[in-house]
gemmi code that builds the backbone of each chain (N, CA, C; Angstrom):
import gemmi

chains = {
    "A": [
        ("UNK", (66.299, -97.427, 204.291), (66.197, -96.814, 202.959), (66.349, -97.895, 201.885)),
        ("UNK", (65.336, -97.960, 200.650), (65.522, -98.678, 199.644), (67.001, -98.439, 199.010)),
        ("UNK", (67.053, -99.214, 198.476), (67.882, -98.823, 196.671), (67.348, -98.533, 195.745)),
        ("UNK", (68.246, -97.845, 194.554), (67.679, -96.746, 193.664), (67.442, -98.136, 192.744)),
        ("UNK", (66.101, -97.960, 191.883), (65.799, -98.250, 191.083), (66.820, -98.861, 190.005)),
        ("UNK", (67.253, -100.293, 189.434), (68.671, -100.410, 188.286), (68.248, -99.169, 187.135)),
        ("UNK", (66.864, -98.961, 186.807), (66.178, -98.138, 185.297), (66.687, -96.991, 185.709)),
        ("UNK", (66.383, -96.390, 187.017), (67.238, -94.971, 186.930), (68.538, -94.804, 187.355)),
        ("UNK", (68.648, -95.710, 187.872), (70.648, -95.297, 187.980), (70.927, -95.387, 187.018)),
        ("UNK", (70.650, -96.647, 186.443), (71.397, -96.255, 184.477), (71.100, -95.373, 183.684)),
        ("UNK", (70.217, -94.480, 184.095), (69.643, -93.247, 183.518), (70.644, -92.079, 183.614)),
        ("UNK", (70.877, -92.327, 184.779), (71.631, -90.534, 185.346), (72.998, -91.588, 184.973)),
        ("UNK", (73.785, -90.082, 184.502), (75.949, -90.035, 183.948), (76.317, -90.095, 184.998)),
        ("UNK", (76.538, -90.689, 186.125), (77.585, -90.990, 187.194), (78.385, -89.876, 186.972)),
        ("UNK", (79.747, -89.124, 187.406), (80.850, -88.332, 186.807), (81.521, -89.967, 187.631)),
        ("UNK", (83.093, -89.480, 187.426), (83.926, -90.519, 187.968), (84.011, -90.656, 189.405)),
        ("UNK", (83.622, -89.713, 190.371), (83.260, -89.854, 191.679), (82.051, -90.459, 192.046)),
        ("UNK", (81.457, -90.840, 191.016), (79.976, -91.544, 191.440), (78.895, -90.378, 191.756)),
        ("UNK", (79.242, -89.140, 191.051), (78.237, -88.001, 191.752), (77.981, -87.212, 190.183)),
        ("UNK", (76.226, -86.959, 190.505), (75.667, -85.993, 189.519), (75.413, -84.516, 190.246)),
        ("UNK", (75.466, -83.604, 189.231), (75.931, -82.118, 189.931), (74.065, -81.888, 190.326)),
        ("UNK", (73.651, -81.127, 190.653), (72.160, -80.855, 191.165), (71.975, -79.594, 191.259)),
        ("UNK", (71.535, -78.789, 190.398), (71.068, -77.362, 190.612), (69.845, -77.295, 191.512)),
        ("UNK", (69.891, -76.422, 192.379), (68.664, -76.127, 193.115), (67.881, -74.803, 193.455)),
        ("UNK", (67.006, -74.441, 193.087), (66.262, -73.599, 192.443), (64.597, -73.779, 193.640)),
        ("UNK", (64.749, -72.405, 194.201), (63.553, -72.362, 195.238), (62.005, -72.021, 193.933)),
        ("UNK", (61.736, -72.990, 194.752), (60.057, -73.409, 193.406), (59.058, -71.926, 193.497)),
        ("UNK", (58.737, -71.324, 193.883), (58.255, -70.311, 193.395), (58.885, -68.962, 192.911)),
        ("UNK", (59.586, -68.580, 193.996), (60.459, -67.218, 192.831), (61.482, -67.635, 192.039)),
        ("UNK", (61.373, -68.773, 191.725), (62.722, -69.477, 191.047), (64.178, -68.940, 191.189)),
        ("UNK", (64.805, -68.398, 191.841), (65.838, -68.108, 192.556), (66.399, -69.136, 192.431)),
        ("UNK", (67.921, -69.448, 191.923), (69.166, -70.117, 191.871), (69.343, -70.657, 193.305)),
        ("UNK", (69.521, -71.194, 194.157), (69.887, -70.897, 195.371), (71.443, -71.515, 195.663)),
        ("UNK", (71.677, -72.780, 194.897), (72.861, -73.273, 195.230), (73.304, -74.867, 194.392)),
        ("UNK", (74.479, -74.707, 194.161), (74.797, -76.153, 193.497), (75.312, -77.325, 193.978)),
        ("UNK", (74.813, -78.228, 194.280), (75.944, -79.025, 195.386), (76.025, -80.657, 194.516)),
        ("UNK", (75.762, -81.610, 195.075), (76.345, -83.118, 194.029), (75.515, -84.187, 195.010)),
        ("UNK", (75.056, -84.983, 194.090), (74.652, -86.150, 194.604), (74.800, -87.208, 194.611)),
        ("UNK", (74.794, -88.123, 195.370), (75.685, -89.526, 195.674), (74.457, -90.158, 194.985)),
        ("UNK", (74.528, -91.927, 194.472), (73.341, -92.582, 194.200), (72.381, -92.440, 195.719)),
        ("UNK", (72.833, -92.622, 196.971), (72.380, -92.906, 198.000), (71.554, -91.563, 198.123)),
        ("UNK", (72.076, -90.772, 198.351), (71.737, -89.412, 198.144), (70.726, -88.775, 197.502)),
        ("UNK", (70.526, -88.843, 196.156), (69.414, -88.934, 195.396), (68.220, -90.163, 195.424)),
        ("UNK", (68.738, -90.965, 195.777), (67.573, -92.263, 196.400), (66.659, -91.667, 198.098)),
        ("UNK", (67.583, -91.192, 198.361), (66.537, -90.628, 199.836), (65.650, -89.153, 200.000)),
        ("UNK", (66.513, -88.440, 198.623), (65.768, -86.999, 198.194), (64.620, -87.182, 197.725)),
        ("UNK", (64.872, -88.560, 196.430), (63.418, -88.656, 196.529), (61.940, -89.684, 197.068)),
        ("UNK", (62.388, -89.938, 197.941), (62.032, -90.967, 199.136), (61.317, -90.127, 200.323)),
        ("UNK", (62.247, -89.401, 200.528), (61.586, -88.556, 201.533), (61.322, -87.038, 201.314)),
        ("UNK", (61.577, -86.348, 200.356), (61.315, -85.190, 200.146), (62.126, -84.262, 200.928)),
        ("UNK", (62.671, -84.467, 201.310), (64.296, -84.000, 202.593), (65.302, -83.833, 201.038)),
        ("UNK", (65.982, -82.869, 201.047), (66.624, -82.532, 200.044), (68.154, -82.908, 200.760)),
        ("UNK", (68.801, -84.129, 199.791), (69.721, -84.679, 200.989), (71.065, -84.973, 199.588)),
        ("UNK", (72.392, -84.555, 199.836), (73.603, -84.449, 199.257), (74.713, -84.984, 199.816)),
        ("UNK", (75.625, -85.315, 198.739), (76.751, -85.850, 199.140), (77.683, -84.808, 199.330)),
        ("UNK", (78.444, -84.300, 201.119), (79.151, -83.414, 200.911), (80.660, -84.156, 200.261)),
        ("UNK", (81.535, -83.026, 199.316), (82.451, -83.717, 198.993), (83.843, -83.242, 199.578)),
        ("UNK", (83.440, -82.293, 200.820), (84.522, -81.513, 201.537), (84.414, -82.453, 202.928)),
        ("UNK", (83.413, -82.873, 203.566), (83.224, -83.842, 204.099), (83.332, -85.364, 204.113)),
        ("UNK", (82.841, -85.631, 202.721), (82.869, -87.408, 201.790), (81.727, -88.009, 202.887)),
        ("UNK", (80.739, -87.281, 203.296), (79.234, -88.024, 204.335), (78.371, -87.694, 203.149)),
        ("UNK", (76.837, -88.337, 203.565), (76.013, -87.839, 203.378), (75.106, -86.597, 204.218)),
        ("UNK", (75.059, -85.717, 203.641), (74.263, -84.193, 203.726), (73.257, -84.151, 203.984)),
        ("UNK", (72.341, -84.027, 204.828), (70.586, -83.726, 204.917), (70.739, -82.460, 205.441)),
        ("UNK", (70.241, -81.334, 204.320), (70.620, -80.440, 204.160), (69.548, -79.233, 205.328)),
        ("UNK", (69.846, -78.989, 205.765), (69.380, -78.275, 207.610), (69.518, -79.111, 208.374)),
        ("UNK", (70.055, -80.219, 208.505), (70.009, -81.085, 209.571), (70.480, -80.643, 210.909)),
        ("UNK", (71.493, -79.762, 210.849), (72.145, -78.880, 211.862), (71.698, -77.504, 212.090)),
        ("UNK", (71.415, -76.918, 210.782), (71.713, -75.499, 210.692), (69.830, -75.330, 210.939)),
        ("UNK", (69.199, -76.089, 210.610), (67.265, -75.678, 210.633), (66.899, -74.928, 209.164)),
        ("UNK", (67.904, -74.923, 208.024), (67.603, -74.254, 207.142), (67.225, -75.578, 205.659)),
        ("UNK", (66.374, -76.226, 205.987), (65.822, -77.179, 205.227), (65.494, -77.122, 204.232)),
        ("UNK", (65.504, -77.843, 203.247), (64.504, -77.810, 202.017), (63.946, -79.038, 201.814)),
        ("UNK", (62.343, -78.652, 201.255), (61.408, -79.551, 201.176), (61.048, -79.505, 199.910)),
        ("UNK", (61.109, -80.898, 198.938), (61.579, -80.906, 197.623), (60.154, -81.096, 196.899)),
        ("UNK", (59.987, -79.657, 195.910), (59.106, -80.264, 195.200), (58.752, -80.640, 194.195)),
        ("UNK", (60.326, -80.905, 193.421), (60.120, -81.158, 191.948), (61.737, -81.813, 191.859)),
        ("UNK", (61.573, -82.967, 190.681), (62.981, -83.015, 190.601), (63.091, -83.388, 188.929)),
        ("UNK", (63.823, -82.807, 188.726), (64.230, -83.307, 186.869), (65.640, -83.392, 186.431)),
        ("UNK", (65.448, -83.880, 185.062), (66.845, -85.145, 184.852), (67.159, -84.020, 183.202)),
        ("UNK", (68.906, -83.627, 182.896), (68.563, -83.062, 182.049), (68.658, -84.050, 180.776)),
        ("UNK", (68.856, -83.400, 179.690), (68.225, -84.261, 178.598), (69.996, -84.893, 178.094)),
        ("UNK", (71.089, -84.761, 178.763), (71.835, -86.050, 178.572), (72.322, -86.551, 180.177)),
        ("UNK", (71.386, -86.529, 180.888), (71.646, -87.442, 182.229), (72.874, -86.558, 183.315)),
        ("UNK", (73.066, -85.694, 182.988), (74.518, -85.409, 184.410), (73.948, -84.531, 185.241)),
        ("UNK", (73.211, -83.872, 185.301), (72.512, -82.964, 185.718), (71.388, -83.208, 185.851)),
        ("UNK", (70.974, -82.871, 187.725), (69.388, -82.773, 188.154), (69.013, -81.344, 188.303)),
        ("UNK", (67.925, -80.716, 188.057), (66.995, -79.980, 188.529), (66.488, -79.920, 189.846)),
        ("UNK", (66.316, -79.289, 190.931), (65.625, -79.853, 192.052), (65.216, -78.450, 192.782)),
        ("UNK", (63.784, -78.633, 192.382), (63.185, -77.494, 193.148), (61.973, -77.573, 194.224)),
        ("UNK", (62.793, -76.607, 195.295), (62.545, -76.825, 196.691), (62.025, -75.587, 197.157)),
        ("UNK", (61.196, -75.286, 198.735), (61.018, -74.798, 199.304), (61.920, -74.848, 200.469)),
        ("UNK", (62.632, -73.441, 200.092), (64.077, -73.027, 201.339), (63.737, -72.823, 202.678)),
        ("UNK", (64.254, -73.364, 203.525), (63.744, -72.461, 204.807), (65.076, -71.753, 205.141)),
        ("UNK", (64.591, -70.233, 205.479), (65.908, -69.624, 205.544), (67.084, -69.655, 204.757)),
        ("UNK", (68.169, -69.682, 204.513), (69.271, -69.262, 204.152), (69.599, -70.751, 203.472)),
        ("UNK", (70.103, -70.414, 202.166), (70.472, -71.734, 201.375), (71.764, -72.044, 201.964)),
        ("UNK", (72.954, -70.676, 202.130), (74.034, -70.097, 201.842), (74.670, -70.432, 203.135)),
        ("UNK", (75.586, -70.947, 203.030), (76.550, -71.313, 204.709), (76.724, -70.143, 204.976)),
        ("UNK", (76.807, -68.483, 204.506), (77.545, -67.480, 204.305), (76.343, -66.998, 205.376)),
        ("UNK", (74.942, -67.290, 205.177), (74.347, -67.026, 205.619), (72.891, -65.858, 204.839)),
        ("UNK", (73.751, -65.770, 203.775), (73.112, -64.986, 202.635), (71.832, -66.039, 201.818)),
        ("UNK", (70.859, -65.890, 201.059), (69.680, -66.595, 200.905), (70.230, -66.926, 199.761)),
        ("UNK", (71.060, -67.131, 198.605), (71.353, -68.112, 198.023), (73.470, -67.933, 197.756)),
        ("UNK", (73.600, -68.854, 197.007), (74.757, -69.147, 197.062), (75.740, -68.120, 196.191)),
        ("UNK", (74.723, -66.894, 195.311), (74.976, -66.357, 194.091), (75.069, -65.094, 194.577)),
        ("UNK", (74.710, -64.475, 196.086), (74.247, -63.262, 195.981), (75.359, -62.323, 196.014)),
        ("UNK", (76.642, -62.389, 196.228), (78.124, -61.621, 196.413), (78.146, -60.999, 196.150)),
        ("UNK", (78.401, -62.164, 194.822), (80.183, -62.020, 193.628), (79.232, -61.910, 192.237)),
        ("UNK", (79.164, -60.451, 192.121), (79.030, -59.991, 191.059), (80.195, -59.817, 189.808)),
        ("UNK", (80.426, -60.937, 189.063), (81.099, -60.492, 187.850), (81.163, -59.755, 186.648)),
        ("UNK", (79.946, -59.983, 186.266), (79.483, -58.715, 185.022), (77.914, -58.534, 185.515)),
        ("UNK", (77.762, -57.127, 185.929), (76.606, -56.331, 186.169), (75.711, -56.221, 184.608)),
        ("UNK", (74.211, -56.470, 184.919), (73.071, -56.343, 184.107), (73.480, -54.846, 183.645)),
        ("UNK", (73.461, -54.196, 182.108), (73.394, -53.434, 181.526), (74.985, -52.549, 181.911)),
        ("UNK", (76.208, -53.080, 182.120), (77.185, -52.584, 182.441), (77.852, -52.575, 181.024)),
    ],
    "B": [
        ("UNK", (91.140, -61.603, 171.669), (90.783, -61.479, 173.162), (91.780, -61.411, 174.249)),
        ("UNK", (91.370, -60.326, 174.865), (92.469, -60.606, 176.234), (92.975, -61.312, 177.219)),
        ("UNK", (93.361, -61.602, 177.918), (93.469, -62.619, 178.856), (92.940, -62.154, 180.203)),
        ("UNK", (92.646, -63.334, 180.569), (91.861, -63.068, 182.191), (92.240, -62.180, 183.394)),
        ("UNK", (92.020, -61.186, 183.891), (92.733, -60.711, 185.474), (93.274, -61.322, 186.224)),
        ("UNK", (94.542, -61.662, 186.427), (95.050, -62.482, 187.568), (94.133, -62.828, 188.919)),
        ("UNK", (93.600, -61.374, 189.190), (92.782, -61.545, 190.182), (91.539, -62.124, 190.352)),
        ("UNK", (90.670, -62.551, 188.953), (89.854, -63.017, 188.952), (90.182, -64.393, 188.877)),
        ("UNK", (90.889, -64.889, 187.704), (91.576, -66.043, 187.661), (91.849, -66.951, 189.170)),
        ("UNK", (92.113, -66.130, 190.124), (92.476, -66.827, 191.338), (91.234, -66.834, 191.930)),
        ("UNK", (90.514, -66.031, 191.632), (89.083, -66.178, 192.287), (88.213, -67.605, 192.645)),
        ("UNK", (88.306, -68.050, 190.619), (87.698, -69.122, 190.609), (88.429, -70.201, 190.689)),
        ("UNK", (87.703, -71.227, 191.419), (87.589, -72.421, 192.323), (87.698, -73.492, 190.648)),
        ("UNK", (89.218, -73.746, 190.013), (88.704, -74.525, 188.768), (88.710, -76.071, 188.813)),
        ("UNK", (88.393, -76.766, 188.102), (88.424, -78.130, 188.631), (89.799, -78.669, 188.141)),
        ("UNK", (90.116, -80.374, 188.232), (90.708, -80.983, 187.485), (90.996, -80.581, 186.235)),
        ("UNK", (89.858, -80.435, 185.710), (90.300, -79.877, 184.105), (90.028, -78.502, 183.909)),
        ("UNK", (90.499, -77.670, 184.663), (90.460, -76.480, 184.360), (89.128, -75.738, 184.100)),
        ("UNK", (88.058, -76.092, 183.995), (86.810, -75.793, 183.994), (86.181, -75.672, 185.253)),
        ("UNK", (85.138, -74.152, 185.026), (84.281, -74.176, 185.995), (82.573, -74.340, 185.595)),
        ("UNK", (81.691, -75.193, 186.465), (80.628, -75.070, 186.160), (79.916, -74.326, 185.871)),
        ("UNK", (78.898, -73.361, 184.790), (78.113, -72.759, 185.051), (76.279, -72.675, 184.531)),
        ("UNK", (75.197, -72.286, 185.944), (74.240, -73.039, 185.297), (73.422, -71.682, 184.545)),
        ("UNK", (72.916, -71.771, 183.340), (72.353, -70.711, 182.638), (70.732, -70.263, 182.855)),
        ("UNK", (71.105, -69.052, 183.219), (68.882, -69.174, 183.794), (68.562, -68.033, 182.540)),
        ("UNK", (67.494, -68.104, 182.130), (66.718, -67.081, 181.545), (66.339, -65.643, 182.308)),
        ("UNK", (67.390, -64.689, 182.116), (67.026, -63.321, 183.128), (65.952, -62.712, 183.778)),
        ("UNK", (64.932, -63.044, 182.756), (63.576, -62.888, 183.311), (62.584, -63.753, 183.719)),
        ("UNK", (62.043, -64.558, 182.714), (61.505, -65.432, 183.378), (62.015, -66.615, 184.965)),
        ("UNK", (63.357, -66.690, 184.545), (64.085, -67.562, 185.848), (64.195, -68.669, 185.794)),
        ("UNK", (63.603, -69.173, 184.246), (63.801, -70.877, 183.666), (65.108, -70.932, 183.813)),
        ("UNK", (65.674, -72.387, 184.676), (67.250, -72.900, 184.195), (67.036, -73.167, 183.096)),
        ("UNK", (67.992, -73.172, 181.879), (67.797, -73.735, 180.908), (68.851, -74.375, 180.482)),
        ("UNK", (70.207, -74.957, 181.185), (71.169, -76.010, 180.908), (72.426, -75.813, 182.106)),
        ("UNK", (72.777, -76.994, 181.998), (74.133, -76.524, 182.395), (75.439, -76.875, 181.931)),
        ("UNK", (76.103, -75.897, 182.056), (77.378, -76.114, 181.007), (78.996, -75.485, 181.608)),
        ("UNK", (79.536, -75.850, 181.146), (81.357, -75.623, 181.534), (82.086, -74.796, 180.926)),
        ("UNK", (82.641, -73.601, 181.797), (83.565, -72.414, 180.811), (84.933, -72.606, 181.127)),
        ("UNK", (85.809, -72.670, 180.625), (87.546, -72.850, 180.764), (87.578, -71.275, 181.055)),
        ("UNK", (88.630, -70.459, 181.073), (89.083, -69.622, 181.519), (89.182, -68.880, 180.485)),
        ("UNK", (89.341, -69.168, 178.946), (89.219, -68.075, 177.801), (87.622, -68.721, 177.707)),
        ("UNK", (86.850, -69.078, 178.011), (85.203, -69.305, 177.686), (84.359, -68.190, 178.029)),
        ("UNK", (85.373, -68.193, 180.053), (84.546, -66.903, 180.516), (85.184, -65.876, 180.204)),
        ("UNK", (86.684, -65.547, 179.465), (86.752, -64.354, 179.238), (86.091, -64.017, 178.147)),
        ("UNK", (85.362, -64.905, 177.567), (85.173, -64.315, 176.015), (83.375, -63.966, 176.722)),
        ("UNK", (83.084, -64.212, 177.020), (81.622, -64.173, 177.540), (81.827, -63.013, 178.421)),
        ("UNK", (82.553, -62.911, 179.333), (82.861, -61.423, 179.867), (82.779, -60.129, 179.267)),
        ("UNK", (83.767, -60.345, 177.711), (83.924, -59.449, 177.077), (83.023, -58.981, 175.681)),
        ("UNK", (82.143, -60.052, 175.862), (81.564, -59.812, 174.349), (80.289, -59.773, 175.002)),
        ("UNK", (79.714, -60.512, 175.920), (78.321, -60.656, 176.126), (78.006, -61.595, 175.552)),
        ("UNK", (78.077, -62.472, 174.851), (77.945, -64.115, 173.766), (78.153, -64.846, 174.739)),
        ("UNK", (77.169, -65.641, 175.164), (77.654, -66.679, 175.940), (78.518, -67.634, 175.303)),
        ("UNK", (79.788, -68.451, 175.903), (80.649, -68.746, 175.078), (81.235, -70.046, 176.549)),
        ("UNK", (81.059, -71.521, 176.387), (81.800, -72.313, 176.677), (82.571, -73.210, 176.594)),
        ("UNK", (83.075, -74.294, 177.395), (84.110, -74.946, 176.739), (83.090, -76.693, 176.756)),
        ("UNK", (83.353, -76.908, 175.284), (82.757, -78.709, 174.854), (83.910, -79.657, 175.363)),
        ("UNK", (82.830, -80.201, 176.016), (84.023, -81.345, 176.829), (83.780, -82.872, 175.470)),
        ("UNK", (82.417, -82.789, 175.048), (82.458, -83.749, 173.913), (83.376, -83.103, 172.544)),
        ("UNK", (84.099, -82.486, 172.713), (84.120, -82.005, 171.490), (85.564, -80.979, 171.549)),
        ("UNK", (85.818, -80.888, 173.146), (87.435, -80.430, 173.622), (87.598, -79.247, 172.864)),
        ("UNK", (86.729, -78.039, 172.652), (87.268, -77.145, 171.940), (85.885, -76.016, 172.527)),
        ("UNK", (86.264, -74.658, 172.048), (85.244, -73.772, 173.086), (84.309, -73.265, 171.830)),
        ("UNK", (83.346, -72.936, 172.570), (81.567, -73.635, 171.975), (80.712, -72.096, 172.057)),
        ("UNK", (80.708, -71.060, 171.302), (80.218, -70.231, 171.043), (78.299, -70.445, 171.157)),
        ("UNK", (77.993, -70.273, 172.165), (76.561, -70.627, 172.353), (75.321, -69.993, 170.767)),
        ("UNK", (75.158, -71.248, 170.359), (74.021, -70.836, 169.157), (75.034, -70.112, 167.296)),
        ("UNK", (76.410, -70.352, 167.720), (76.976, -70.381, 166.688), (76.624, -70.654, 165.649)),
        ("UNK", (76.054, -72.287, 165.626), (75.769, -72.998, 164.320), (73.963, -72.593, 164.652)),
        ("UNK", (73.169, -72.781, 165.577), (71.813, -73.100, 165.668), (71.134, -72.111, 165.448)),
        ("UNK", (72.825, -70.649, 165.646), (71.315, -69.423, 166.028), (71.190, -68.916, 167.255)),
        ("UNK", (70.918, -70.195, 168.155), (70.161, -69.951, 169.156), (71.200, -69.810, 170.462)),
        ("UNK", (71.252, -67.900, 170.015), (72.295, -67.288, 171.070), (71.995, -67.271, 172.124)),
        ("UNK", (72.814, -66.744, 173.099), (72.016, -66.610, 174.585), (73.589, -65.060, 174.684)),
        ("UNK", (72.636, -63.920, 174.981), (72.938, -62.599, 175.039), (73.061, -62.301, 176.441)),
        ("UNK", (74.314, -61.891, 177.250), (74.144, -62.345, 178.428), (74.302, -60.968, 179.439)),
        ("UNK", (73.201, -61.134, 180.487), (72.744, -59.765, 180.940), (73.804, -59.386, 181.950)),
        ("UNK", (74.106, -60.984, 182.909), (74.592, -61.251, 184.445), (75.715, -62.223, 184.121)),
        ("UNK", (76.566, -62.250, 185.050), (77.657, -63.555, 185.716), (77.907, -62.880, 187.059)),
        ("UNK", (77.512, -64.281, 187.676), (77.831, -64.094, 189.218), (78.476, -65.495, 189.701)),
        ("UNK", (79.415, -65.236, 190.974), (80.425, -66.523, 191.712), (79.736, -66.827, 192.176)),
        ("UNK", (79.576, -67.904, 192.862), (79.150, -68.435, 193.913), (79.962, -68.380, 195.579)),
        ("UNK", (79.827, -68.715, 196.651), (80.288, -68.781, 197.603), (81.816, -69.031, 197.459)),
        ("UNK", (81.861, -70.241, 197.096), (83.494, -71.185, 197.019), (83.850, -71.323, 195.780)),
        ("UNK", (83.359, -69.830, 194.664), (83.863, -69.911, 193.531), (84.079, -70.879, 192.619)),
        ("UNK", (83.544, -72.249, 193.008), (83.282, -73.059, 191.794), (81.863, -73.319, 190.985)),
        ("UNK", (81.498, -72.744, 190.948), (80.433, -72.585, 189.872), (79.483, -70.787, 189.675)),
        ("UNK", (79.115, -70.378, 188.123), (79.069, -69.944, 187.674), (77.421, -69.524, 187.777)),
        ("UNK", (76.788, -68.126, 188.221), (75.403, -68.559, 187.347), (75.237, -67.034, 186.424)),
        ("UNK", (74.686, -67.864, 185.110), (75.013, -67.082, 183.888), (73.042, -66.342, 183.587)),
        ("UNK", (73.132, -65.464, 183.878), (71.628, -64.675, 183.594), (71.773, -64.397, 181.635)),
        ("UNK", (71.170, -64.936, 181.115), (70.864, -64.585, 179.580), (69.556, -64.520, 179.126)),
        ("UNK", (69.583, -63.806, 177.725), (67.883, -64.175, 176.536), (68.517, -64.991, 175.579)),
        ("UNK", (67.945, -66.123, 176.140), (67.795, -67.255, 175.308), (67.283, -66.876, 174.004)),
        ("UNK", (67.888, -67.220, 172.812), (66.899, -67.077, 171.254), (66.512, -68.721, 171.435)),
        ("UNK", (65.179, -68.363, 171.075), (65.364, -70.114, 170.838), (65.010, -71.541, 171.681)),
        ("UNK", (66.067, -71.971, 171.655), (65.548, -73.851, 172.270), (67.057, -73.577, 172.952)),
        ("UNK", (66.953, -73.811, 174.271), (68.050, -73.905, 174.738), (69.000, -75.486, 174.486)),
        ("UNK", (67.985, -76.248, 174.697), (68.728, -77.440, 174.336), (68.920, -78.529, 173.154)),
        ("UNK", (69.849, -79.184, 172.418), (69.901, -78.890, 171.630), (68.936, -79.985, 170.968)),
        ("UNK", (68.230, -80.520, 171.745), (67.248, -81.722, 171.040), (65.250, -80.807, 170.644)),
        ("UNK", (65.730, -79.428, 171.028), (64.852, -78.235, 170.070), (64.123, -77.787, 171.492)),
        ("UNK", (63.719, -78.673, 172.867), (63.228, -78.288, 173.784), (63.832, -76.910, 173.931)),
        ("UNK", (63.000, -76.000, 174.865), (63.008, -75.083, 175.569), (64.226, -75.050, 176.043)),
        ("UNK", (64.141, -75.576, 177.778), (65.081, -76.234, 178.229), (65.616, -77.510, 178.284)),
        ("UNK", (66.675, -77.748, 178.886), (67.886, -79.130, 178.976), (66.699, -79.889, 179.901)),
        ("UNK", (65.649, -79.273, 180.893), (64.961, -79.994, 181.830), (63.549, -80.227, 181.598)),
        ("UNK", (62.844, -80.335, 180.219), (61.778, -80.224, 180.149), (61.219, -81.832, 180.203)),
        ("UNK", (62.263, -82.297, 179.564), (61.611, -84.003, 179.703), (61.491, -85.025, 180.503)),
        ("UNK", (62.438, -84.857, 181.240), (62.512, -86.037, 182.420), (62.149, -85.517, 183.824)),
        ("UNK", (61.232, -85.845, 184.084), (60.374, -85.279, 185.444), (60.932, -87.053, 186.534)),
        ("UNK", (61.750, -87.033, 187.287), (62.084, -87.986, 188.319), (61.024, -88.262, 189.490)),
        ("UNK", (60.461, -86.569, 190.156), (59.792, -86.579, 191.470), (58.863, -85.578, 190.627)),
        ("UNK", (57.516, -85.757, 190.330), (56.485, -84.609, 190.069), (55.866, -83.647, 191.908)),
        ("UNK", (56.119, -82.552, 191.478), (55.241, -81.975, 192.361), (53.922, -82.633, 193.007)),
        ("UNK", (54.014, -82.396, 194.160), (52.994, -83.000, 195.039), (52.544, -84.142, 194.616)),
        ("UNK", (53.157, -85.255, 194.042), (53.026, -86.803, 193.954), (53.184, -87.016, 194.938)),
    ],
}
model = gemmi.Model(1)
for chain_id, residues in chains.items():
    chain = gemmi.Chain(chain_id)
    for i, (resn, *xyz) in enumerate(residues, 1):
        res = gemmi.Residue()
        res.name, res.seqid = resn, gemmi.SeqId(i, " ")
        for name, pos in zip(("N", "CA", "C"), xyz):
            atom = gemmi.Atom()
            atom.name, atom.element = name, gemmi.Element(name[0])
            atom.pos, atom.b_iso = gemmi.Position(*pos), 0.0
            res.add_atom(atom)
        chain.add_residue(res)
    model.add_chain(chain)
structure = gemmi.Structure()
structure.add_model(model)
structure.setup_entities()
């Protein structure tokens, strides 16, 4: 694997763990699916290989996200927000985003219901 | 304003600084359109009023969405996530979600374009 570009690492806000947060959002029904964090290494191989790949921080490895489970995502968009801490990254899910097993990470825990 | 439910309060997963992430989508269409941080009176006030309402980490004080700009975000949904640290906030955006007049926080910086 290369190294990330010096122009875009200095682009993206590091937080103090060395990790930017990454929303991920399945590219056609745009569905939320899940939030997780990315290492520089991490985001250098997401977009390298199109393997949607994270730094776990309950673990402290790097994540290639179905690598175990077969529930992959194949990345087809990625964006930077407009002050750097936050990526965009929208993918095609296979199966279940959700360790829970549920198709995204949101579907539960309803806190305030639409028109309640 | 009231104070939070004990029981919810324990719910969420808060960080170091007492904040939890949350990312804001447009209810209907399904645009993300930023992401941002609620302290614990942020989300009660957004609970209770429907105003989306978070906490400014530039600015250390809580941030009434579109206060000064206008550009409210009226909020339909709040839902947990799995491990209760992060937030996703369903609203109608008035407006430019972000504050440099774009749409969204993600309209400008494209990292990985689709099918490049």
């Amino acid at each position: 694997m290369t190294t990330m570009s010096p122009e875009l690492a200095a682009r993206v806000r590091w937080n103090a763990d060395g990790l930017v947060c990454a929303v991920v959002q399945q590219y056609d029904t745009r569905e939320v699916l899940m939030v997780a964090w990315m290492s520089d290494q991490a985001l250098t191989r997401t977009l390298e290989t199109r393997e949607a790949t994270y730094w776990s921080r309950s673990r402290q490895e790097l994540w290639i996200k179905g690598a175990t489970s077969g529930h992959t995502q194949a990345v087809h968009e990625v964006r930077l927000d407009c002050d750097g801490d936050t990526l965009l990254v929208l993918v095609d899910q296979q199966g279940a985003a959700c360790h829970t097993g549920d198709r995204t990470c949101f579907d539960a825990d309803v806190l305030l219901a639409d028109g309640a």
